[in-house]
mmCIF file of the C-alpha atoms, coordinates in Angstrom:
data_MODEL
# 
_entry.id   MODEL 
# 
loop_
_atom_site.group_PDB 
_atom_site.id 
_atom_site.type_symbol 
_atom_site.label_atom_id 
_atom_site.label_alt_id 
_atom_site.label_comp_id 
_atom_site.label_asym_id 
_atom_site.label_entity_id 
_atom_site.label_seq_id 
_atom_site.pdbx_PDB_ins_code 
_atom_site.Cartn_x 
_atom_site.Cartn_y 
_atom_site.Cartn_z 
_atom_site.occupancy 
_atom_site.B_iso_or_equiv 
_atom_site.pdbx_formal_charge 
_atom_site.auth_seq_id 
_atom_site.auth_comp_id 
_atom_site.auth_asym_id 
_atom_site.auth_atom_id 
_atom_site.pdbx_PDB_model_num 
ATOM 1   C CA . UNK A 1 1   ? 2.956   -16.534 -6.722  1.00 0.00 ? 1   UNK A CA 1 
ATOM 2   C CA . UNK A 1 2   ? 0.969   -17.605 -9.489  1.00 0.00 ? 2   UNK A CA 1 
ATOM 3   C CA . UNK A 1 3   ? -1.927  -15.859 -10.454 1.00 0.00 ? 3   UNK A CA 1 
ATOM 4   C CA . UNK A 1 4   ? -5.224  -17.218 -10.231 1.00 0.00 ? 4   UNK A CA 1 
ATOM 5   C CA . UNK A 1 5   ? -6.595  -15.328 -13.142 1.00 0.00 ? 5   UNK A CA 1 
ATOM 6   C CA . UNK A 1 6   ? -3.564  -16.563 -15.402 1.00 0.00 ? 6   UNK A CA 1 
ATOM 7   C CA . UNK A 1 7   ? -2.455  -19.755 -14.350 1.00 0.00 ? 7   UNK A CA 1 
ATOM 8   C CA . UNK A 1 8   ? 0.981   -20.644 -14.404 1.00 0.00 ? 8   UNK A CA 1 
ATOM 9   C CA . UNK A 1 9   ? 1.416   -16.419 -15.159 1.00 0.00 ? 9   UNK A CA 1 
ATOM 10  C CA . UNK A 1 10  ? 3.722   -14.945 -12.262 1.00 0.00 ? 10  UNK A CA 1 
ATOM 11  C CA . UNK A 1 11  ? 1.664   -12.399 -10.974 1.00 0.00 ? 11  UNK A CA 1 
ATOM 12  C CA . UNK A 1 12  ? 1.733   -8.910  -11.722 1.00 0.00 ? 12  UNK A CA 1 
ATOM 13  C CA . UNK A 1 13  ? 1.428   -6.871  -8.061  1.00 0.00 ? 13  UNK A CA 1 
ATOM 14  C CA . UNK A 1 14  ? 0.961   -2.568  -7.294  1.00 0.00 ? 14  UNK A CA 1 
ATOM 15  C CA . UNK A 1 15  ? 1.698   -1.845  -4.318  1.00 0.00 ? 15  UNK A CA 1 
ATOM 16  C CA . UNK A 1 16  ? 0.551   2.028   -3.787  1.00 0.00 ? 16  UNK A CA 1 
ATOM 17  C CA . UNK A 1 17  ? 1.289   3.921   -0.579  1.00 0.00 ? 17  UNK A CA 1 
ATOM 18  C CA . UNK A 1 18  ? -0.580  6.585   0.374   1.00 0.00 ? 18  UNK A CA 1 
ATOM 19  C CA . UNK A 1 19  ? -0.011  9.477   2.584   1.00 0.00 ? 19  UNK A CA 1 
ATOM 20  C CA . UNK A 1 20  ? 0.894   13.283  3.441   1.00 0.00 ? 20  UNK A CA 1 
ATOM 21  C CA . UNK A 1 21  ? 4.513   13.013  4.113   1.00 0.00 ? 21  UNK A CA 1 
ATOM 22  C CA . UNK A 1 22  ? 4.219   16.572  6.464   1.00 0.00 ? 22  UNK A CA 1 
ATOM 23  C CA . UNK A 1 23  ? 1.105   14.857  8.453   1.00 0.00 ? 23  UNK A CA 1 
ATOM 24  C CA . UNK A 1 24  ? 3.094   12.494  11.084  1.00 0.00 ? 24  UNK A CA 1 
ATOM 25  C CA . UNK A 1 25  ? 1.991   9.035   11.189  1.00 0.00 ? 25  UNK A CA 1 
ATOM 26  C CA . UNK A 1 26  ? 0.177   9.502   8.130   1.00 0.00 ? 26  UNK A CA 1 
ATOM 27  C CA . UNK A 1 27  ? 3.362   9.386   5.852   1.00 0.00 ? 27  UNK A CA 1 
ATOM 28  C CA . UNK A 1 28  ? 3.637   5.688   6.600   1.00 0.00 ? 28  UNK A CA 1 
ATOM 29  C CA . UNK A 1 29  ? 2.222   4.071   3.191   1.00 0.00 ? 29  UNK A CA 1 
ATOM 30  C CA . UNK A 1 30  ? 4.004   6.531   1.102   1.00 0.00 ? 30  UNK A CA 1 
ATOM 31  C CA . UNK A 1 31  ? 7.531   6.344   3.173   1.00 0.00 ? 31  UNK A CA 1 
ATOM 32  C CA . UNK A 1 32  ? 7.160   2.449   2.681   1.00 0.00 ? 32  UNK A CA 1 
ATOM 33  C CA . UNK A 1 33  ? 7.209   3.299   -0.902  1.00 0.00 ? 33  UNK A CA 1 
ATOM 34  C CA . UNK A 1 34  ? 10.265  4.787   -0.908  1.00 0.00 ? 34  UNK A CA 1 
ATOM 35  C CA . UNK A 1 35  ? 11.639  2.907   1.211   1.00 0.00 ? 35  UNK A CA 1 
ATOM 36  C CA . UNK A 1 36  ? 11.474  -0.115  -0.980  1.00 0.00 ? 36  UNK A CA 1 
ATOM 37  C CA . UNK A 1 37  ? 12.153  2.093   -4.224  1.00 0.00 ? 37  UNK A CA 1 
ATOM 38  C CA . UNK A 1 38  ? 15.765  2.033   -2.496  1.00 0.00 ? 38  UNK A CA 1 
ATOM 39  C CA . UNK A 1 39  ? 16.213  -1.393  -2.517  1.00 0.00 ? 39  UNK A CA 1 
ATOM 40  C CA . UNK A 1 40  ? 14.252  -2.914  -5.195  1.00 0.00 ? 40  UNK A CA 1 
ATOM 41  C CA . UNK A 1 41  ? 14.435  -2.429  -8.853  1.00 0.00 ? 41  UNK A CA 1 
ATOM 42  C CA . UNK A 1 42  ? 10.871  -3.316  -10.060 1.00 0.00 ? 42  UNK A CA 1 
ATOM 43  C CA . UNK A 1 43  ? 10.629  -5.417  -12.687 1.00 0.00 ? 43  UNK A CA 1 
ATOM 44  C CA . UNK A 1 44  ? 7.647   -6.204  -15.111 1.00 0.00 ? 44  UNK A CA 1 
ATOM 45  C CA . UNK A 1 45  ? 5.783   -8.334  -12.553 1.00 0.00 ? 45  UNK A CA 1 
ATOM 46  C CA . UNK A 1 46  ? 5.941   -5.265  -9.833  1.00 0.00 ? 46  UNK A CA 1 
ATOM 47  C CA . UNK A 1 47  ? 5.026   -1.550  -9.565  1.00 0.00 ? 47  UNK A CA 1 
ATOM 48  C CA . UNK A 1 48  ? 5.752   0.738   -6.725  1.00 0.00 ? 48  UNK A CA 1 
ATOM 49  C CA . UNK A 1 49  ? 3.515   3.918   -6.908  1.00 0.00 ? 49  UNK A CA 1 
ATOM 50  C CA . UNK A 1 50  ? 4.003   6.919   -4.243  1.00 0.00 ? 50  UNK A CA 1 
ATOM 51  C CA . UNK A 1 51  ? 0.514   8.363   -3.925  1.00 0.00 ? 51  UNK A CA 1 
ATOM 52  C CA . UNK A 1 52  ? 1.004   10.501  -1.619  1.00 0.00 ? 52  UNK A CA 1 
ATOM 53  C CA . UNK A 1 53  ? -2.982  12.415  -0.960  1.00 0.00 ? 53  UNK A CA 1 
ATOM 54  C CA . UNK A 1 54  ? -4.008  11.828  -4.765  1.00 0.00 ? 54  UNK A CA 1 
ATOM 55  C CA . UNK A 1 55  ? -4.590  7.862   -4.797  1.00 0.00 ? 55  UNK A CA 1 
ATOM 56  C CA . UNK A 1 56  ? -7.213  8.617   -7.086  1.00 0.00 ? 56  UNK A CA 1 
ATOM 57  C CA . UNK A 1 57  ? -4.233  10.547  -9.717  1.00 0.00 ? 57  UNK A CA 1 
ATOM 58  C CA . UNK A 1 58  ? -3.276  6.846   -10.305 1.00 0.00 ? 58  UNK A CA 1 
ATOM 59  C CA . UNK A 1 59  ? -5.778  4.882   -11.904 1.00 0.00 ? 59  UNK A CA 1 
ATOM 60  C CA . UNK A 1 60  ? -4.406  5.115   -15.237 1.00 0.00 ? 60  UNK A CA 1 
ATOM 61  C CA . UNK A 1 61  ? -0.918  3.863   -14.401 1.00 0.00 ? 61  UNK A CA 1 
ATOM 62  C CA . UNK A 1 62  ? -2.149  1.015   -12.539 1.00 0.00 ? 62  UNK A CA 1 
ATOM 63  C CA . UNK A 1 63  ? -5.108  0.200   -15.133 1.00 0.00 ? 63  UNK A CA 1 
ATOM 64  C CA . UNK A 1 64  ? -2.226  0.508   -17.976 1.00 0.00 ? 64  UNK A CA 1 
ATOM 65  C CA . UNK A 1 65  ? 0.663   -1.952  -15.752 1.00 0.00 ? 65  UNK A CA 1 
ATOM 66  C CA . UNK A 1 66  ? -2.773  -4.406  -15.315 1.00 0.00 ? 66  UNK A CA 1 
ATOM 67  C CA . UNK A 1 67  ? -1.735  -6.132  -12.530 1.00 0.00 ? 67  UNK A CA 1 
ATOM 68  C CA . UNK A 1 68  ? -3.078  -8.758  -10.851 1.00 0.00 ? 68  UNK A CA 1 
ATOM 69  C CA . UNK A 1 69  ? -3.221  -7.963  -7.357  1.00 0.00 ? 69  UNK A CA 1 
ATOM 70  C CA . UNK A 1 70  ? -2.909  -4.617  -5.925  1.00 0.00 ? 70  UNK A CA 1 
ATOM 71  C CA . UNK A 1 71  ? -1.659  -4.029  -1.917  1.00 0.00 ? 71  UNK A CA 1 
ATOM 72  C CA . UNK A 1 72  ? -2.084  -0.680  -0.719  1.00 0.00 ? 72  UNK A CA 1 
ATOM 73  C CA . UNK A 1 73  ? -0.253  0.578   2.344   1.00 0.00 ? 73  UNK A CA 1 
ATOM 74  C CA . UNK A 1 74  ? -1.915  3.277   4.145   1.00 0.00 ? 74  UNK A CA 1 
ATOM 75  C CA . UNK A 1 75  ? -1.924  4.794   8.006   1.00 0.00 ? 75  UNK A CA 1 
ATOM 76  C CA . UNK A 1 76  ? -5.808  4.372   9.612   1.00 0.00 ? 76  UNK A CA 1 
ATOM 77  C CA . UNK A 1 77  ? -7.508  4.300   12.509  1.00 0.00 ? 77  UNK A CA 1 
ATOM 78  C CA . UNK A 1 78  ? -8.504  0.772   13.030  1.00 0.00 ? 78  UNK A CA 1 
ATOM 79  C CA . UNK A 1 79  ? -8.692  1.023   16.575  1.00 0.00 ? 79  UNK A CA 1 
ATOM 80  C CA . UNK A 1 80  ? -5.677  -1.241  17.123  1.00 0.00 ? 80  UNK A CA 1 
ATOM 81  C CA . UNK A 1 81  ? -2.677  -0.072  19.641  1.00 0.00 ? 81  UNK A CA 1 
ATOM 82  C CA . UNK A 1 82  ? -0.528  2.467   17.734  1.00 0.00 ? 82  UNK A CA 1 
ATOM 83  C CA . UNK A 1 83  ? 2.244   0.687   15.520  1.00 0.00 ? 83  UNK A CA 1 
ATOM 84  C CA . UNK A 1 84  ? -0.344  -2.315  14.605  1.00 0.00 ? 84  UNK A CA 1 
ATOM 85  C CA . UNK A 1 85  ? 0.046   -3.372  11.586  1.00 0.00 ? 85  UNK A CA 1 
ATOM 86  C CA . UNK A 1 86  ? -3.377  -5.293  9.865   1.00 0.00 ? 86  UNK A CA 1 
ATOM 87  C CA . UNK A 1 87  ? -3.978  -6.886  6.330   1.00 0.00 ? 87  UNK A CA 1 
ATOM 88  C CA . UNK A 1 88  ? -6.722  -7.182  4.530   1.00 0.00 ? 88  UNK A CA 1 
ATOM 89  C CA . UNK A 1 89  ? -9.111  -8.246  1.895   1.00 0.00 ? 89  UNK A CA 1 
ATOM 90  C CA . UNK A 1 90  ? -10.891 -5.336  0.533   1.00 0.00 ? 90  UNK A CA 1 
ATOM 91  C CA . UNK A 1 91  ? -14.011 -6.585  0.928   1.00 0.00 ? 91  UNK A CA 1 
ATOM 92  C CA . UNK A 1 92  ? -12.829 -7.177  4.905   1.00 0.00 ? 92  UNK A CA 1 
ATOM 93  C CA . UNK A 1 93  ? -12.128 -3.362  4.856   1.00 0.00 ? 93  UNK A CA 1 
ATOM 94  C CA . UNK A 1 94  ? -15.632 -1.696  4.644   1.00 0.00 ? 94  UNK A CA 1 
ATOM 95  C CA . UNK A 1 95  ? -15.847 -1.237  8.002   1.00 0.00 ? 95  UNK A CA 1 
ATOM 96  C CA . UNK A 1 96  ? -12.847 0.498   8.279   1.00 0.00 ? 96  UNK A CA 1 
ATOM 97  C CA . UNK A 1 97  ? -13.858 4.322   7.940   1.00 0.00 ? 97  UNK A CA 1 
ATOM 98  C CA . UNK A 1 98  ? -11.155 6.561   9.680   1.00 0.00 ? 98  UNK A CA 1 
ATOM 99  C CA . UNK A 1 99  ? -8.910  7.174   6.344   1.00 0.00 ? 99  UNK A CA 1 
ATOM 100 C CA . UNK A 1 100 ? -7.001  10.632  6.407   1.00 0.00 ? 100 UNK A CA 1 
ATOM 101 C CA . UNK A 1 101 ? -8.055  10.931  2.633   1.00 0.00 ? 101 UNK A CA 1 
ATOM 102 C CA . UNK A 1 102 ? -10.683 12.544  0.317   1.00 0.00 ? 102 UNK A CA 1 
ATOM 103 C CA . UNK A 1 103 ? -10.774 9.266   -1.096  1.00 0.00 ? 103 UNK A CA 1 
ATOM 104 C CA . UNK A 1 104 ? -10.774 6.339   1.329   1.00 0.00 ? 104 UNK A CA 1 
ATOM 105 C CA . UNK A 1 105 ? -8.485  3.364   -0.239  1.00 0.00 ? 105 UNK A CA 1 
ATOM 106 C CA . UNK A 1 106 ? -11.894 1.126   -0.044  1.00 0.00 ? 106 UNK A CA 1 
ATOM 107 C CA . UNK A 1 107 ? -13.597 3.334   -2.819  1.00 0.00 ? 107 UNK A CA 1 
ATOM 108 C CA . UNK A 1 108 ? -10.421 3.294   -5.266  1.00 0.00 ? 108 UNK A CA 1 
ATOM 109 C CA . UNK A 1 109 ? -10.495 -0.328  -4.474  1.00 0.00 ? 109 UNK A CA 1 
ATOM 110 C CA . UNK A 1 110 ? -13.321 -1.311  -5.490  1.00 0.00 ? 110 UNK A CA 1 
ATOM 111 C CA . UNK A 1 111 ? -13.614 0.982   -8.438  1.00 0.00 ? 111 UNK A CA 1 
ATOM 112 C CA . UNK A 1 112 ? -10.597 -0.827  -9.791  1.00 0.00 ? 112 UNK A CA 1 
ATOM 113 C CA . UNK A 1 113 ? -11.178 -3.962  -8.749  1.00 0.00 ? 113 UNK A CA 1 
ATOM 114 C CA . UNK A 1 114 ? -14.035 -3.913  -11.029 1.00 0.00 ? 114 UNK A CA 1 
ATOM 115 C CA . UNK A 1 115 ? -12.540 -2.171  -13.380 1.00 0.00 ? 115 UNK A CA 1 
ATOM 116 C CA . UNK A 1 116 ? -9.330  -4.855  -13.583 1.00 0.00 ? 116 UNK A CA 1 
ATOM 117 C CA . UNK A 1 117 ? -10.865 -7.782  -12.236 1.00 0.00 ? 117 UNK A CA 1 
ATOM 118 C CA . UNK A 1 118 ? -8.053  -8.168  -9.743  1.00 0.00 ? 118 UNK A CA 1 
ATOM 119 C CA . UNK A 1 119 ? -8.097  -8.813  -6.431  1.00 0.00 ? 119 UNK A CA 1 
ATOM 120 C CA . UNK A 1 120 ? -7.427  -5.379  -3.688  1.00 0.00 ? 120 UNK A CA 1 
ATOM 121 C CA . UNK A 1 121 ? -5.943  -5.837  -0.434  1.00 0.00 ? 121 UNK A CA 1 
ATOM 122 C CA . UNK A 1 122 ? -5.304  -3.276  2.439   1.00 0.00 ? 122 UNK A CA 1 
ATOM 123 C CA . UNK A 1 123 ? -1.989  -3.314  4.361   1.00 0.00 ? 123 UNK A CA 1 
ATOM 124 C CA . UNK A 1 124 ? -3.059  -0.657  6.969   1.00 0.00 ? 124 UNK A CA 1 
ATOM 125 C CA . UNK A 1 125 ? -0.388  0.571   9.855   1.00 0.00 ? 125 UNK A CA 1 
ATOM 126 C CA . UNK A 1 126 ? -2.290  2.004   13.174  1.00 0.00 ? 126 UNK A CA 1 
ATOM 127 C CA . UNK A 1 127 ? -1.393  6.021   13.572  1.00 0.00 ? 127 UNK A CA 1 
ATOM 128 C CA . UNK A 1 128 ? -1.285  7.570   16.759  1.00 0.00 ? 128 UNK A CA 1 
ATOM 129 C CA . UNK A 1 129 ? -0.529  11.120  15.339  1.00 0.00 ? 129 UNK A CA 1 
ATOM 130 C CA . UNK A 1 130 ? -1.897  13.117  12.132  1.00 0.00 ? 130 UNK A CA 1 
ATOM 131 C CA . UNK A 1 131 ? -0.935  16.412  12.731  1.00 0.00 ? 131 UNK A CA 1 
ATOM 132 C CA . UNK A 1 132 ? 0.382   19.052  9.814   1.00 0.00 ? 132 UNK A CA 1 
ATOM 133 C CA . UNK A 1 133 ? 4.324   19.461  10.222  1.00 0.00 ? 133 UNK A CA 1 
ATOM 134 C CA . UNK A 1 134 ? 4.963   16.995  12.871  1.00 0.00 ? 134 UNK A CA 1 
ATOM 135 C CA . UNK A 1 135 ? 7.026   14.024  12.821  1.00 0.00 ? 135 UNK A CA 1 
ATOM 136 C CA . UNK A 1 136 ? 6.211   10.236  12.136  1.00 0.00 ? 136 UNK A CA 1 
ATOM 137 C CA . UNK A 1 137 ? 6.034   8.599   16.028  1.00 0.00 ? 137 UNK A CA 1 
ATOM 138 C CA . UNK A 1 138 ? 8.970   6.299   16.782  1.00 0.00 ? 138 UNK A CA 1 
ATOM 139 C CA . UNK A 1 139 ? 6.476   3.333   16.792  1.00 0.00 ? 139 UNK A CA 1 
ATOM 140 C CA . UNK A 1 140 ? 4.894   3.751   13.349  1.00 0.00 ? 140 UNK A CA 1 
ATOM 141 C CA . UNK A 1 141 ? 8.516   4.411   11.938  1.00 0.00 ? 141 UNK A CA 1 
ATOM 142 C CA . UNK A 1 142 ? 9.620   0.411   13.606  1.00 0.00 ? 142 UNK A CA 1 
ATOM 143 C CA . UNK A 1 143 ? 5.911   -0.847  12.296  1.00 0.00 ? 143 UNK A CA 1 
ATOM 144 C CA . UNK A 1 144 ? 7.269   1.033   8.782   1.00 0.00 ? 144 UNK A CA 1 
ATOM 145 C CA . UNK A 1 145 ? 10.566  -0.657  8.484   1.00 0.00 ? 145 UNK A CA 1 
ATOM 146 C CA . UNK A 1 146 ? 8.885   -3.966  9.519   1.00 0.00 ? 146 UNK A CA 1 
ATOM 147 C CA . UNK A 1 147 ? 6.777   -3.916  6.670   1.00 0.00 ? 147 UNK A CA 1 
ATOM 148 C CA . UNK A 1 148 ? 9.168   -2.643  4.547   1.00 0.00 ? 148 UNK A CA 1 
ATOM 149 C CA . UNK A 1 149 ? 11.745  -5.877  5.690   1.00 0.00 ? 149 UNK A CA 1 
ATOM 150 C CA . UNK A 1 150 ? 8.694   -8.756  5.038   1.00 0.00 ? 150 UNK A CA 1 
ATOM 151 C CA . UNK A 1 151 ? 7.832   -6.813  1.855   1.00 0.00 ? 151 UNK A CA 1 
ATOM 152 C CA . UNK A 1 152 ? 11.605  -7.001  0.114   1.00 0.00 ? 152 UNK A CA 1 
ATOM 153 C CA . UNK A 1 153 ? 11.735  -10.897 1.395   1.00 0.00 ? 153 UNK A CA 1 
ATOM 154 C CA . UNK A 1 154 ? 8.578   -11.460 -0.260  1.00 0.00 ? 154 UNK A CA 1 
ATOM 155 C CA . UNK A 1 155 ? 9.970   -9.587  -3.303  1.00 0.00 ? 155 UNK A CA 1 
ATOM 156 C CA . UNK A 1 156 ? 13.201  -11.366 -3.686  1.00 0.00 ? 156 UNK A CA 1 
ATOM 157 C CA . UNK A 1 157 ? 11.099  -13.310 -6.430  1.00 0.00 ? 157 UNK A CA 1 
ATOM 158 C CA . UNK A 1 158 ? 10.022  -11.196 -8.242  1.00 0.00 ? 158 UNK A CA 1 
ATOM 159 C CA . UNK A 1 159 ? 11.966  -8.086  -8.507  1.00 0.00 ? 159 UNK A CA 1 
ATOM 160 C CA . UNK A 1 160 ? 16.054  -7.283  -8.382  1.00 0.00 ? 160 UNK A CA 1 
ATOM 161 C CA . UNK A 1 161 ? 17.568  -5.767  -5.356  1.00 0.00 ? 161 UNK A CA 1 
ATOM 162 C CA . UNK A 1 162 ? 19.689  -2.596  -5.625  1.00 0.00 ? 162 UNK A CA 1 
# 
């Protein structure tokens, strides 16, 4: 992927999960995270940051990597059927209110989308359950590992695999 800000630059790409790993269906951007941090040694064109609640704890570490996209993976209510899995643009997003956080993804988005002039997408996985000490549903954990599969094919460029 080259990057339209650097031309013939790879890209540099975050991808940040976010998500309370006790909450159910919520832990799905963060257990994507580590998921991939199994099976992918990052390289200088990639960084994988586990959130978890505190998206807003990693502005610095994404401003200081500087990349030039930024994908982050979070569980929402977007009114799809449980399990859905929907991309995109930030600026497609607004709309999109029902975020588990203090900080909704949109307004870290946009903050460092200014801020790095790069461009924010949303990878957002349809909960069914966000309940304190519960389990992630069956059907989130398949829409987890489906994302996690088309993320590490999309990586083989960019990154070694463990």
């Amino acid at each position: 992927m080259s990057s339209p800000a650097h031309p013939g630059r790879q890209g540099r790409l975050a991808i940040v999960g976010i998500g309370a790993e006790l909450d159910g269906d919520d832990a799905a951007g963060v257990e994507v995270i580590r998921k991939l941090q199994k099976r992918i040694h990052p390289s200088e064109n990639l960084l994988l940051i586990d959130a978890g609640q505190a998206l807003e704890s990693f502005g610095g570490p994404v401003r200081k990597f500087a990349p030039d996209y930024i994908l982050i993976i979070d569980a929402a209510e977007t009114g799809l059927s449980t399990g859905t899995i929907s991309f995109h643009l930030l600026e497609e997003a607004e709309g999109i209110s029902a975020f588990t956080h203090g900080l909704p993804p949109t307004v870290f988005g946009r903050y460092i989308q200014r801020e790095l002039q790069c461009q924010v997408y949303l990878l957002l996985i349809q909960s069914e359950k966000i309940e304190f000490d519960t389990r992630m549903g069956s059907t989130v954990e398949k829409a987890v590992n489906h994302v996690v599969r088309n993320l590490e094919e999309y990586l083989e460029g960019i990154c070694v695999k463990e």
